[in-house]
C-alpha positions, 0 to 999 in steps of 0.5 A: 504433215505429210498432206493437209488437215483439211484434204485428210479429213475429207478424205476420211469422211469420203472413205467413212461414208461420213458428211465433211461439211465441219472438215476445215475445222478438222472435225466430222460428226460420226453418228452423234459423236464428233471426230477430231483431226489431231496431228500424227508420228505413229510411224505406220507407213499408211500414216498421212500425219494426222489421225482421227481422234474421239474426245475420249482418246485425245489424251492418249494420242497426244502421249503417245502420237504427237509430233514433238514440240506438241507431245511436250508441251501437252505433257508439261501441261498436263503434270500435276504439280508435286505435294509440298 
């Protein structure tokens, strides 16, 4: 990662205009939804290693963001098992 979980959401809550106080949890609470720091490797020079995620994007992220081992393990965890 390239900074901590905690600083980069503190980081984002203070640029979001957002309260911190669940950042060492890596949540934040963005006007009733929740916001949750999952790791990163978008390759996006702005990327600090960790994205803020909505409980609705977490599949997507992990598919397609994830570092490895992480991104495989989801996958693998995921499949559904084949009709015998």
């Amino acid at each position: 990662m390239k900074i901590p979980r905690k600083q980069f959401v503190e980081n984002y809550a203070q640029r979001s205009g957002i309260e911190s106080r669940f950042s060492s949890l890596g949540f934040l609470d963005c006007d009733g939804e929740t916001l949750i720091a999952l790791p990163c490797e978008c390759e996006s020079a702005l990327c600090e290693g960790w994205a803020m995620v909505s409980p609705s994007a977490v599949d997507t992220h992990l598919r397609m963001y994830a570092p490895e081992p992480l991104k495989s393990v989801y996958s693998d965890a995921i499949k559904t098992p084949s009709p015998e």
